[in-house]
Each structure stands twice: as structure tokens, then as C-alpha cells.
LUMTI-860231 format. One record per residue: residue in three letters; x, z, y of N, C-alpha, C, O in turn. Coordinates in pm, 1 decimal, padded with zeros to 6 digits, always signed. Example, Ala and Ser with C-alpha at 12.3 -4.5 7.8 and 13.67 -1.06 7.14 Angstrom:
2
ALA_+01319.0_+00780.0_-00569.0_+01230.0_+00780.0_-00450.0_+01320.0_+00780.0_-00330.0_+01423.6_+00846.5_-00331.9;
SER_+01285.0_+00708.0_-00225.0_+01367.0_+00714.0_-00106.0_+01290.0_+00787.0_+00003.0_+01340.9_+00803.9_+00113.8;
This chain:
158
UNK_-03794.1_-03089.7_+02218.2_-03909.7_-03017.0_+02174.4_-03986.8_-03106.1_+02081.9_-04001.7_-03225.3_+02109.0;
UNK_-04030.9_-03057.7_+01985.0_-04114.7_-03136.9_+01896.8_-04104.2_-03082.8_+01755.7_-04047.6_-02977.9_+01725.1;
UNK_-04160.6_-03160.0_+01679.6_-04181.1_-03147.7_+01538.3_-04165.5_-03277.3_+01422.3_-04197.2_-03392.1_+01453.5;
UNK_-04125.7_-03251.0_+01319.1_-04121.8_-03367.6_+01252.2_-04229.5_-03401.4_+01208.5_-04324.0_-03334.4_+01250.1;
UNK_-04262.1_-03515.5_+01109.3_-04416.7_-03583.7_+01091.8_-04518.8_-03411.0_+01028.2_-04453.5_-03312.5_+00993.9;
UNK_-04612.1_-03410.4_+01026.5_-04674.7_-03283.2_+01020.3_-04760.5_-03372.0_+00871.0_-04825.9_-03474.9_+00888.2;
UNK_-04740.4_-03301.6_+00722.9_-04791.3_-03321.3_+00610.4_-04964.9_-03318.3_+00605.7_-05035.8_-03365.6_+00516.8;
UNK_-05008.0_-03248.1_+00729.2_-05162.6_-03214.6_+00747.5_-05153.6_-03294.6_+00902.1_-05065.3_-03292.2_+00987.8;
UNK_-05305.3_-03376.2_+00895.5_-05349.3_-03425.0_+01050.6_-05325.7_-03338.1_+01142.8_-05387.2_-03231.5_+01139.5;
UNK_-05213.5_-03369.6_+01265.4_-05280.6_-03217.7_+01380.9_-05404.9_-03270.1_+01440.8_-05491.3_-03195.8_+01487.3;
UNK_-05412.9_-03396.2_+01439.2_-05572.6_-03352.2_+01522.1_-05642.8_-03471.2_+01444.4_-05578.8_-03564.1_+01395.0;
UNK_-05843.8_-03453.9_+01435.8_-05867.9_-03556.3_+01317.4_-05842.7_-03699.6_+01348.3_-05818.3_-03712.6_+01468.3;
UNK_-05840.5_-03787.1_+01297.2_-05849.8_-03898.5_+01315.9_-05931.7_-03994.4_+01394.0_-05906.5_-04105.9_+01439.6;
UNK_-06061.0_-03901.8_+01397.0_-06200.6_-03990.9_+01545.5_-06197.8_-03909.8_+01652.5_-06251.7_-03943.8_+01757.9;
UNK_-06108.0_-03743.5_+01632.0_-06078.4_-03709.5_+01771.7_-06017.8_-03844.7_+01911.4_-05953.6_-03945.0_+01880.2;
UNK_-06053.8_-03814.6_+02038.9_-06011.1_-03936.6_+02093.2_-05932.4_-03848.1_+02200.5_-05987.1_-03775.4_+02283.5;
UNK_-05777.5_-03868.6_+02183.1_-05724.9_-03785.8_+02260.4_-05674.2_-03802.0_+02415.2_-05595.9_-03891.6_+02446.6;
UNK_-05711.2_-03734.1_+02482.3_-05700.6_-03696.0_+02638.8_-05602.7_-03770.5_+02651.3_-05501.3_-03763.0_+02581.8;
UNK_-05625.8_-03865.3_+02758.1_-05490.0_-03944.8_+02852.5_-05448.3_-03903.9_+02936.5_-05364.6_-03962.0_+03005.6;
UNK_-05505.1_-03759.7_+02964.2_-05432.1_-03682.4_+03106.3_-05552.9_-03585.6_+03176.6_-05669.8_-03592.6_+03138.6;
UNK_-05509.5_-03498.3_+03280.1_-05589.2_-03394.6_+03305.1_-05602.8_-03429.2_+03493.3_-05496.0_-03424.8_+03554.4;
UNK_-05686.5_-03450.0_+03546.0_-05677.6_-03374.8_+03675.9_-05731.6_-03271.4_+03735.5_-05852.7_-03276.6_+03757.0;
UNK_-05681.2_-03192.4_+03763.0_-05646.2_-03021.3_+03848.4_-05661.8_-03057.7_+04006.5_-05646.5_-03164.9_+04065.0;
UNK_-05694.7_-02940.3_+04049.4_-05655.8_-02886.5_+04221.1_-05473.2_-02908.3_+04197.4_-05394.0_-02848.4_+04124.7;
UNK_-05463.9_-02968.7_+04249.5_-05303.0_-03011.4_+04333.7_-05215.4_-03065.8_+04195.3_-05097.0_-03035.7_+04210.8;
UNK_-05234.8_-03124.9_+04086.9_-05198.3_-03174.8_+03991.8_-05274.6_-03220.5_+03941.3_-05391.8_-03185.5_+03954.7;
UNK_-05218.3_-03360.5_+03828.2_-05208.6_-03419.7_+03718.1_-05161.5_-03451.2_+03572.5_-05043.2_-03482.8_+03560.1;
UNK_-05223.4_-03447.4_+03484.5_-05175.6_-03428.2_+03388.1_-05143.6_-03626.1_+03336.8_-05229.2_-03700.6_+03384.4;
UNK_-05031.6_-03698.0_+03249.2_-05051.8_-03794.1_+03206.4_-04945.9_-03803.4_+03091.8_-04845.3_-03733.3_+03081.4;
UNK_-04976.0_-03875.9_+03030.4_-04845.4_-03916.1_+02887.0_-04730.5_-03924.7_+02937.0_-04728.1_-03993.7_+03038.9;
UNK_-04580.7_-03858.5_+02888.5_-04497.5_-03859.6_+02937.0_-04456.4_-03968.6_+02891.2_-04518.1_-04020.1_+02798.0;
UNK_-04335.2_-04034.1_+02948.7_-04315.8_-04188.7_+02869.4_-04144.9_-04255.2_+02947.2_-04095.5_-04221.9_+03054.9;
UNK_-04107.1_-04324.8_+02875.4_-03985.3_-04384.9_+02945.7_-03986.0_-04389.7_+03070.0_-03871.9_-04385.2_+03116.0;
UNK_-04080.6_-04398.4_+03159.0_-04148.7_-04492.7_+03292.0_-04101.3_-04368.6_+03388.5_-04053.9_-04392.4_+03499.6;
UNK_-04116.9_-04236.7_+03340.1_-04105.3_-04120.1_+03396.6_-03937.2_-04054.3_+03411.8_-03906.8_-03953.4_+03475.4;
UNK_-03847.4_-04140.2_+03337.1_-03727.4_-04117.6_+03294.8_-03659.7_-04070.8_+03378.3_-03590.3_-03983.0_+03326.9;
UNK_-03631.9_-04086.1_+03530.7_-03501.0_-04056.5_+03677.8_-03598.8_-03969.9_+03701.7_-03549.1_-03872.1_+03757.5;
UNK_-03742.5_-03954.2_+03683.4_-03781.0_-03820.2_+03779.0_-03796.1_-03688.9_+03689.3_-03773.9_-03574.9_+03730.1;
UNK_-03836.5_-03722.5_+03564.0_-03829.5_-03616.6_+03430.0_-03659.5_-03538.2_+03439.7_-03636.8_-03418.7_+03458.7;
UNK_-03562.5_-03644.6_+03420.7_-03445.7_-03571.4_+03433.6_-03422.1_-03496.2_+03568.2_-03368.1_-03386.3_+03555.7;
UNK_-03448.2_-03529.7_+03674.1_-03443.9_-03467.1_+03766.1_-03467.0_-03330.5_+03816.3_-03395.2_-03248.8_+03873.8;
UNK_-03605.0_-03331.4_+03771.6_-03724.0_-03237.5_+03799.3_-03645.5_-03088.4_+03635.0_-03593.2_-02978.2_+03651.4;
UNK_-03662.3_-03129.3_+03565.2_-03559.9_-03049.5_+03416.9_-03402.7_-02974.1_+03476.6_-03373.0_-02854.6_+03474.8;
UNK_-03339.6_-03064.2_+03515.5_-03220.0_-03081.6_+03557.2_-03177.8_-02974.7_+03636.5_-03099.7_-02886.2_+03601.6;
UNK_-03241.7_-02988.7_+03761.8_-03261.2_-02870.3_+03889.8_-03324.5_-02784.0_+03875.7_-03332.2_-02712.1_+03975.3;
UNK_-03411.5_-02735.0_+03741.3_-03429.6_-02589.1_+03727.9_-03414.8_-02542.9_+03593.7_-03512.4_-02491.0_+03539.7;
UNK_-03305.1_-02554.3_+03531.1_-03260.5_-02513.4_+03408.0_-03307.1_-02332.6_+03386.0_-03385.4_-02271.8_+03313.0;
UNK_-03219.8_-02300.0_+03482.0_-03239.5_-02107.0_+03455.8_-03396.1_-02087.2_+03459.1_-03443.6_-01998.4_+03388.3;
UNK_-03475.5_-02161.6_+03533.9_-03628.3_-02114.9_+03556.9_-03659.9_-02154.8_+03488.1_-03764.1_-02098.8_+03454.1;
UNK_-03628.3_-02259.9_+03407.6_-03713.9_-02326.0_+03272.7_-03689.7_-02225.0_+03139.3_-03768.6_-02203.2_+03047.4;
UNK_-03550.9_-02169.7_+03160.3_-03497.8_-02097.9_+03022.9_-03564.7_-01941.6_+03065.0_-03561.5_-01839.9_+02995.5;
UNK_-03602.8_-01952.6_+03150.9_-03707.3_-01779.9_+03187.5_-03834.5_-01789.9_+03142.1_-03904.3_-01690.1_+03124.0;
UNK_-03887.8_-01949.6_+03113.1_-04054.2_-01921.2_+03125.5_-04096.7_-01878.6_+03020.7_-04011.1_-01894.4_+02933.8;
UNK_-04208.1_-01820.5_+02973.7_-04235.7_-01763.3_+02838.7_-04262.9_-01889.0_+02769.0_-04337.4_-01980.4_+02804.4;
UNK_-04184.6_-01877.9_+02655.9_-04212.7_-01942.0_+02537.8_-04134.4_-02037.1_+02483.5_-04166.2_-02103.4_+02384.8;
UNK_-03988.4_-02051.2_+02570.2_-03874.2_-02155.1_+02546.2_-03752.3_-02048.2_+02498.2_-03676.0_-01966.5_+02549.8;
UNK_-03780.5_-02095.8_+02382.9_-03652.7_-01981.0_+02313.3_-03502.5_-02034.7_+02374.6_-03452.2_-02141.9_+02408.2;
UNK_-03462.8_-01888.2_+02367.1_-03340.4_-01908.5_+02427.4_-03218.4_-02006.6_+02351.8_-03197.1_-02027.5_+02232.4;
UNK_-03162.8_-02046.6_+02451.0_-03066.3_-02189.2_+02419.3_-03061.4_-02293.7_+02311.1_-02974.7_-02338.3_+02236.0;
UNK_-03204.3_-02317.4_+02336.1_-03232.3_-02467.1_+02269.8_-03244.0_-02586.4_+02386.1_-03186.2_-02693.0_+02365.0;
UNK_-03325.8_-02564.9_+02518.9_-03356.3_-02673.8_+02552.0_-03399.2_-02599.9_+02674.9_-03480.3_-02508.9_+02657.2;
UNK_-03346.2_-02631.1_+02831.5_-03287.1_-02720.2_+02845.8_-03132.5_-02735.3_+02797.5_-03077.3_-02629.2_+02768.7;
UNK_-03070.3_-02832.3_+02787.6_-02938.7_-02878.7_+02733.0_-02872.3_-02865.0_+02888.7_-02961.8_-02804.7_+02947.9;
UNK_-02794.2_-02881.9_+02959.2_-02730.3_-02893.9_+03075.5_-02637.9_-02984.5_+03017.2_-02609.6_-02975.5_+02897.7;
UNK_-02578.8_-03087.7_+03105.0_-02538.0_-03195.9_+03059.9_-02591.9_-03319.9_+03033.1_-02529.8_-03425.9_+03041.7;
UNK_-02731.5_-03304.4_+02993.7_-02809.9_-03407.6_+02952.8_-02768.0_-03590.6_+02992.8_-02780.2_-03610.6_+03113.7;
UNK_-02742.5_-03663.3_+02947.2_-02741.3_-03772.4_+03038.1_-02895.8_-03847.8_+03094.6_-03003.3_-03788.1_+03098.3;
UNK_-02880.1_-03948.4_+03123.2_-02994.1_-04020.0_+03151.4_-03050.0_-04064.1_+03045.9_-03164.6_-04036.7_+03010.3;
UNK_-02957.9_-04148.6_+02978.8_-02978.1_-04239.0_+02812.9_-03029.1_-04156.8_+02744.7_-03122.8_-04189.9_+02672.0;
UNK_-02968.2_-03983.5_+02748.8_-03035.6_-03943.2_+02642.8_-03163.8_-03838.9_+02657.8_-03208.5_-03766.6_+02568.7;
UNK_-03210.1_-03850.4_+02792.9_-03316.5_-03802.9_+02834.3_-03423.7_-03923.9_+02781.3_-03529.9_-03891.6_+02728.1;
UNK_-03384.3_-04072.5_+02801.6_-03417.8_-04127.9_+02764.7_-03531.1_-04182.6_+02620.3_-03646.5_-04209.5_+02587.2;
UNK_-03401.6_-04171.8_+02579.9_-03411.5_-04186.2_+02430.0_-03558.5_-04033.6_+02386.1_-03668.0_-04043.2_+02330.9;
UNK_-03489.8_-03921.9_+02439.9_-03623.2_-03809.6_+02380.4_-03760.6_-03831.3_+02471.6_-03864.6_-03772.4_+02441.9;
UNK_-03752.6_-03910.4_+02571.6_-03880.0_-03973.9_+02620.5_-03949.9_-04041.0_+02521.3_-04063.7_-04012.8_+02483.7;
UNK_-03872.9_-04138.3_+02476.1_-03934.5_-04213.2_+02389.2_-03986.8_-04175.9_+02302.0_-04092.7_-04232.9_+02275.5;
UNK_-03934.7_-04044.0_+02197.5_-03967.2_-04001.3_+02093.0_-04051.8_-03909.5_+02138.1_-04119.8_-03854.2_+02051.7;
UNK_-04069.8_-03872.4_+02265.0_-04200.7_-03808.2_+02279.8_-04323.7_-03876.5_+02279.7_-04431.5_-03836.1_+02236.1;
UNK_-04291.9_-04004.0_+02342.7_-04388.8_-04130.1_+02367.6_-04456.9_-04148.8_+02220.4_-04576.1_-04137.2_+02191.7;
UNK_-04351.6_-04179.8_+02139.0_-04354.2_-04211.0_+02013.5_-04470.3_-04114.9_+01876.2_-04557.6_-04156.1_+01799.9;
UNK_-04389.9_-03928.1_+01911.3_-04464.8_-03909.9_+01883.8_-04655.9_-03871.2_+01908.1_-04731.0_-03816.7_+01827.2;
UNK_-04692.6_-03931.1_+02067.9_-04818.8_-03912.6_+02132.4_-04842.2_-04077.9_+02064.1_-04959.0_-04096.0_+02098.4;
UNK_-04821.1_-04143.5_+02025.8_-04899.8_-04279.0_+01951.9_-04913.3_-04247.1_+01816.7_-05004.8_-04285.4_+01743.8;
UNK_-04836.7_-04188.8_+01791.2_-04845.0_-04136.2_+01590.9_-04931.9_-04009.7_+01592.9_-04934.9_-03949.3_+01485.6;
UNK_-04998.5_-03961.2_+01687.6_-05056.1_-03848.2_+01710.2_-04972.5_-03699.6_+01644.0_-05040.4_-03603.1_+01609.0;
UNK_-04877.6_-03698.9_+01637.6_-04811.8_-03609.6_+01561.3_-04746.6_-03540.2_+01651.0_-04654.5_-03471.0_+01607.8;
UNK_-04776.6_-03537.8_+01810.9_-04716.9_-03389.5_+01901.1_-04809.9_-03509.2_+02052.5_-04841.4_-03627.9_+02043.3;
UNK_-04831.8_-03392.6_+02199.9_-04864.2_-03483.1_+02275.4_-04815.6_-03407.3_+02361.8_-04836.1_-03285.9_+02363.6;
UNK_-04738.7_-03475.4_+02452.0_-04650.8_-03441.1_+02587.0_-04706.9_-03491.3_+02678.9_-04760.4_-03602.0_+02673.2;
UNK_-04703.3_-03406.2_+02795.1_-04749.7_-03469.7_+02914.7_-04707.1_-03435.5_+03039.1_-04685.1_-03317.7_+03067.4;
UNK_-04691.8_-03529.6_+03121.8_-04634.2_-03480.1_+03271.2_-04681.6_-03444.9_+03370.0_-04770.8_-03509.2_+03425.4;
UNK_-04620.1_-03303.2_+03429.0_-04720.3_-03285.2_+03526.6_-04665.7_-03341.3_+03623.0_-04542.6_-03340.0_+03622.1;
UNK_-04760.5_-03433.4_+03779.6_-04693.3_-03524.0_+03883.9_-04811.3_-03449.3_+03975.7_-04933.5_-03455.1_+03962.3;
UNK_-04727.9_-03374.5_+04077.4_-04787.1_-03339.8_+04209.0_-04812.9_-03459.9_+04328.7_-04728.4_-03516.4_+04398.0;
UNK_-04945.3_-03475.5_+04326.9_-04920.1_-03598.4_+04469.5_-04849.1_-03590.6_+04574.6_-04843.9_-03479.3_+04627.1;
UNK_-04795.1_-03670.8_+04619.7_-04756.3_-03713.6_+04755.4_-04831.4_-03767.0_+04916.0_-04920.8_-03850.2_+04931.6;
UNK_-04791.5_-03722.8_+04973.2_-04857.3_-03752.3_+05117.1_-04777.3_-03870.6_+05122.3_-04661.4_-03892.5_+05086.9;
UNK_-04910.0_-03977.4_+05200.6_-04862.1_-04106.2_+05168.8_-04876.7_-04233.4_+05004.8_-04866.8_-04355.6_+04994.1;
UNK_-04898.7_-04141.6_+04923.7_-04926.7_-04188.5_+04819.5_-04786.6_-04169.1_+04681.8_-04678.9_-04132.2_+04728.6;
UNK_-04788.7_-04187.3_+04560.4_-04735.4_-04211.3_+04469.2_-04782.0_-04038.1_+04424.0_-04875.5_-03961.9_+04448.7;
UNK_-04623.2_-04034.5_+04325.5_-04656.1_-03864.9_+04259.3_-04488.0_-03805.4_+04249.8_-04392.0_-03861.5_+04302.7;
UNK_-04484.5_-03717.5_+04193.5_-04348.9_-03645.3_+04173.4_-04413.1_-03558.2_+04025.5_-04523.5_-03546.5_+03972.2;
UNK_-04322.4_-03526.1_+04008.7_-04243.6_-03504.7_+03826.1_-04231.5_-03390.0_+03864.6_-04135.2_-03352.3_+03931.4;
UNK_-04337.9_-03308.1_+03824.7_-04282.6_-03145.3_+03880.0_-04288.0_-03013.6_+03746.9_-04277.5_-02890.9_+03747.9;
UNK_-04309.8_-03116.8_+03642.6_-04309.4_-03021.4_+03514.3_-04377.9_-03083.8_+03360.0_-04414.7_-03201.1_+03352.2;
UNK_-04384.0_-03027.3_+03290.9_-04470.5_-03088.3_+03190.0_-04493.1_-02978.9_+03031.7_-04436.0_-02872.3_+03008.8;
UNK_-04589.2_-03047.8_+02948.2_-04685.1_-02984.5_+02896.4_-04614.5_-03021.4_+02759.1_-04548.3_-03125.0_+02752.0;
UNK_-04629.4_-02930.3_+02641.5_-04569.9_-02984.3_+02520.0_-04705.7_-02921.5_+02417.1_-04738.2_-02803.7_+02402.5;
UNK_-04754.1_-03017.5_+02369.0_-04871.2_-02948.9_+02239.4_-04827.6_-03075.3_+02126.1_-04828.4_-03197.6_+02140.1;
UNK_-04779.6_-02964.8_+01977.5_-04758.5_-03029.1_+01882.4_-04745.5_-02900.1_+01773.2_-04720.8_-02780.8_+01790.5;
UNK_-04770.7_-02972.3_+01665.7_-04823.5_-02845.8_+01544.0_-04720.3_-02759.4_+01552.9_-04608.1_-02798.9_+01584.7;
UNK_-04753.9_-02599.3_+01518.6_-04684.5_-02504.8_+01469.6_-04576.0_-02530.5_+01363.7_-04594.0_-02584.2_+01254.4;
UNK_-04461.5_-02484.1_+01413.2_-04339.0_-02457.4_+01304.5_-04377.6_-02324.5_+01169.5_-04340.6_-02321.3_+01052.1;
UNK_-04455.1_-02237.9_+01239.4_-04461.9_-02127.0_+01151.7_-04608.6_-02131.5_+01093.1_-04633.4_-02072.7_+00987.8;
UNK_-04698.5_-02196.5_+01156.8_-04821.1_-02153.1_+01061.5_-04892.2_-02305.3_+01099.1_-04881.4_-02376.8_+01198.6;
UNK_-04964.7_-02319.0_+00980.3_-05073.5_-02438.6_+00986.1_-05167.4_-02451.7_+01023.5_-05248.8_-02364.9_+00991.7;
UNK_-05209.5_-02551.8_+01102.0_-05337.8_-02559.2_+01156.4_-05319.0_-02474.8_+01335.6_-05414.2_-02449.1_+01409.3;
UNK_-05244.1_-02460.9_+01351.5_-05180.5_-02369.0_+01539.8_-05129.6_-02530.2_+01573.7_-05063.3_-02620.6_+01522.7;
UNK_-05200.5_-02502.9_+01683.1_-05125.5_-02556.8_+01841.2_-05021.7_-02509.3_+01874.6_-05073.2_-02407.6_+01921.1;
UNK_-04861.1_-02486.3_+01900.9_-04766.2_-02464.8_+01986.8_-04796.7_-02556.6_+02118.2_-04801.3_-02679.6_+02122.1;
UNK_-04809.6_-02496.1_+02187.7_-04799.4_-02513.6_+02302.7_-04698.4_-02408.3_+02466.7_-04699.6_-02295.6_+02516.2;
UNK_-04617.2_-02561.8_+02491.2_-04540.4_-02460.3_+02614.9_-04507.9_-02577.9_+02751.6_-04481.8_-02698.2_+02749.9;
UNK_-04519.1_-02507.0_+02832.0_-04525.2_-02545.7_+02965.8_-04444.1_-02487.5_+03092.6_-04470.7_-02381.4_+03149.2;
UNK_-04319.8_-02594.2_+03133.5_-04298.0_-02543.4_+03236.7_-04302.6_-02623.7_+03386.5_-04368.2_-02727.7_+03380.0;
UNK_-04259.0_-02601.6_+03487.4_-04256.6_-02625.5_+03635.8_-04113.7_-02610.9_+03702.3_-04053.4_-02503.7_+03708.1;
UNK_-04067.2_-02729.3_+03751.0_-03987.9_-02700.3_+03837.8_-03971.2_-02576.9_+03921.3_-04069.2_-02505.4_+03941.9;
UNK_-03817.8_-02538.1_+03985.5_-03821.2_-02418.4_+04035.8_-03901.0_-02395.0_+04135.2_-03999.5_-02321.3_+04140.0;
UNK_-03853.7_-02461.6_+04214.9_-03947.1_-02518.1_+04356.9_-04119.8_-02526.9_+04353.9_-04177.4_-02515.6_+04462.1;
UNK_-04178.4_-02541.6_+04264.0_-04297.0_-02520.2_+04263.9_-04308.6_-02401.8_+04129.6_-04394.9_-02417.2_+04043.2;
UNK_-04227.8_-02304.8_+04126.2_-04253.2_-02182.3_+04038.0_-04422.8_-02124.3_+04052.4_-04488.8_-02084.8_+03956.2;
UNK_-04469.9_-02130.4_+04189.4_-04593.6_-02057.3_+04204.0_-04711.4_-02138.1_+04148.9_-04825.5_-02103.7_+04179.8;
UNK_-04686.4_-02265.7_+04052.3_-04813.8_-02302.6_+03993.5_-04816.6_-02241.8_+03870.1_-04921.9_-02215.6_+03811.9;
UNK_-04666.6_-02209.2_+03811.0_-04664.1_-02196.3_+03628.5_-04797.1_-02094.4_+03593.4_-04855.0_-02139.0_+03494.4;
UNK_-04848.0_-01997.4_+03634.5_-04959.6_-01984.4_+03606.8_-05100.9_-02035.1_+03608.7_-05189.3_-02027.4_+03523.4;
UNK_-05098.8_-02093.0_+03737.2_-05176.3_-02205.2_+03752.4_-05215.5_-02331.5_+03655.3_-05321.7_-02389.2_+03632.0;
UNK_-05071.1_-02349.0_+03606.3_-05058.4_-02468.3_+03547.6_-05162.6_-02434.9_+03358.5_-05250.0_-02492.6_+03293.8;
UNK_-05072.9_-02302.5_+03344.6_-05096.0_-02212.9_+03200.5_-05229.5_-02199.6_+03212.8_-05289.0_-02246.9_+03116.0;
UNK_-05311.0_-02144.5_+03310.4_-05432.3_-02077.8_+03325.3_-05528.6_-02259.5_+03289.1_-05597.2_-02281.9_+03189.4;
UNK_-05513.7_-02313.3_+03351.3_-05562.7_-02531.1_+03384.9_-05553.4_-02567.8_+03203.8_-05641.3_-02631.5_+03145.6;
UNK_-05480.7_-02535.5_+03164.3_-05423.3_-02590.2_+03014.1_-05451.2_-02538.4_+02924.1_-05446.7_-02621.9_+02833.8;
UNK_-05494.7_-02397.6_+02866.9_-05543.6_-02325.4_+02845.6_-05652.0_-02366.4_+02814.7_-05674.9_-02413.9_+02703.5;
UNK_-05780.5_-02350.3_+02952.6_-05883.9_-02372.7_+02904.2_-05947.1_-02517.1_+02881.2_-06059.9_-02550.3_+02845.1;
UNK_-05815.9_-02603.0_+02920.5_-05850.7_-02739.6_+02890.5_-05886.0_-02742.3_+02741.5_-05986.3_-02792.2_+02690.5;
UNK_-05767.8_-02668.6_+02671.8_-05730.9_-02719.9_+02566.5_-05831.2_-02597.4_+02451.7_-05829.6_-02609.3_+02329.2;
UNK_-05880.8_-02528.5_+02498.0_-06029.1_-02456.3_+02437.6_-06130.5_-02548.1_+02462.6_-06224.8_-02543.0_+02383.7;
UNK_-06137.4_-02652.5_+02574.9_-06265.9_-02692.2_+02616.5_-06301.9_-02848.9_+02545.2_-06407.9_-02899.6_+02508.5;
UNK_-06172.8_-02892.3_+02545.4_-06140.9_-03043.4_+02504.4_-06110.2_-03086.1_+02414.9_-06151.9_-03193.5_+02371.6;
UNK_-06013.6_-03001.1_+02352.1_-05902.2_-03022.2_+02224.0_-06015.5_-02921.8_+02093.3_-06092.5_-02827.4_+02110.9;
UNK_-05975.8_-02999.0_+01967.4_-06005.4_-02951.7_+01847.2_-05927.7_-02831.3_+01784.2_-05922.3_-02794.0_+01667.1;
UNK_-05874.3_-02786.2_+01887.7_-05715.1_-02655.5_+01785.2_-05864.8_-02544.4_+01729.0_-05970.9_-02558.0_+01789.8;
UNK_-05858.1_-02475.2_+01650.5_-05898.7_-02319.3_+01578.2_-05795.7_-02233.8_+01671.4_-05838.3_-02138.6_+01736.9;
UNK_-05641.2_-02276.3_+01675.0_-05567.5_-02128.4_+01735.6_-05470.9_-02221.0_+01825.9_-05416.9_-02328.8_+01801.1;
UNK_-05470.1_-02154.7_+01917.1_-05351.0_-02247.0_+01994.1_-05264.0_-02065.4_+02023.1_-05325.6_-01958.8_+02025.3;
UNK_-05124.3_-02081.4_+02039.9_-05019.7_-02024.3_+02037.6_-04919.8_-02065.1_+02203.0_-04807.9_-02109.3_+02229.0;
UNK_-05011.2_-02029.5_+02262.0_-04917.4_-02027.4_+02440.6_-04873.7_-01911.4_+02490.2_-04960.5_-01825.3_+02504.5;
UNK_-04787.2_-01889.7_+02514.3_-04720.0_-01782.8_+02570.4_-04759.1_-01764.3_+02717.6_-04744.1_-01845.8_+02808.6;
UNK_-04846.6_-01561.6_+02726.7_-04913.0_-01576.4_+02809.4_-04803.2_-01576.4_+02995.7_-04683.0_-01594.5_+02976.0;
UNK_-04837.0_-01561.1_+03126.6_-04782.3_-01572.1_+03220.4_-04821.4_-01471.4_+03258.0_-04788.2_-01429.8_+03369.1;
């Protein structure tokens, strides 16, 4: 998922962009190499529910097959492009009892393919926690009216 370098700023330059969101029963944070065995994981085990959610055109992504390396590698270039400000990914990690988090979905905002100046934005959830994807849409949404600089953001509703 992503975009190549975008000829216009997507967001201005003294915008100071969000390092992550916290929600009722989630977190939002930069997706990044660090996330790599639980990102593939969490992708991996719900391919068909990911290729159902609104707004992931059909048979681009998920890939089935994926390896690790090369889950990898598009970590990075997601990483990559959230420092060049030119797309910002983020993971959603449900806490754990006991402490740490789990990899239970994640967030994609990076300029429009079809029109200038739009947010694309799409979001999905593991199968197993299917009953937040609205939750998650509804949280992101108005984050991203409340926080973010977009004129139009383009999310596919739930």
C-alpha cells in the first residue's frame, strides 16, 4: 500500500504529525521493522477478512505467500515513507493482560492516486477481532477531522 513521492506536500511542513492514537481498547503507533513477526502474523491469518473490508481493492494486497524478508522490507518502506512524510502507517496493538501489546491491524493514510489534495485512507483488523473494524473506522475518522490537516479524506464507509 502506498504511493510514490507526491509532487505537492501531503501535509504542510510545520504540521507536527501524530505519533499514535490512544482509544478505548486500542492504540495507534508508527508501523516499523520492530513490528515485523507480529504484522505478518496478524495480515497472514486473516487474508479473506482483510480482502472483504471496504476499501482494499480486490487482489492487490493481501499477497498470500508473503515471506518474512519481504514483509520486512515493505515495513521499512512504510517506515520510510512516515519520515519523508509522504504516506503514514500505523499499527493498531490491543493490550495485553499482564502487560506488552498485540498487532491486531493497522491504519494506511497517504495521498490520493486519483485526486489532489484527498487523504486515502484504509483500515483493517484481524479476523478475530472483526468486531472493532467499525470501531476502529468510526476512532480514525474523527481523529483524522479533528487532528489532521486533510480538506477531504476518502475512507470507505463500514
Amino acid at each position: 500500500m502506498g504511493a510514490g513521492e507526491p509532487t505537492v506536500a501531503f501535509v504542510p511542513p510545520d504540521f507536527e504529525v501524530p505519533r499514535g492514537l490512544v482509544a478505548e481498547g486500542f492504540r495507534l503507533e508508527p508501523l516499523g521493522p520492530q513490528h515485523n513477526d507480529a504484522d505478518h502474523d496478524a495480515w497472514h491469518s486473516s487474508i479473506e477478512h482483510i480482502r472483504a473490508t471496504p476499501g482494499f481493492p480486490i487482489g492487490r494486497w493481501p499477497v498470500e505467500g508473503m515471506t518474512l524478508e519481504e514483509n520486512l522490507a515493505d515495513l521499512r518502506r512504510h517506515a520510510g515513507d512516515f519520515e519523508r512524510r509522504a504516506g503514514f502507517t500505523y499499527t493498531v496493538l490491543e493490550p495485553l493482560e499482564g502487560g506488552g501489546d498485540r498487532v491486531i491491524g493497522c491504519v494506511y493514510i497517504y495521498p490520493s492516486r486519483e485526486a489532489s489534495g484527498v487523504a486515502d485512507v484504509r483500515s483493517w483488523v484481524r479476523a478475530d477481532r472483526a468486531a472493532l473494524d467499525p470501531v476502529l473506522h468510526d476512532t480514525v475518522a474523527a481523529w483524522l477531522r479533528d487532528s489532521w490537516p486533510f480538506a477531504e479524506v476518502a475512507y470507505a464507509d463500514r
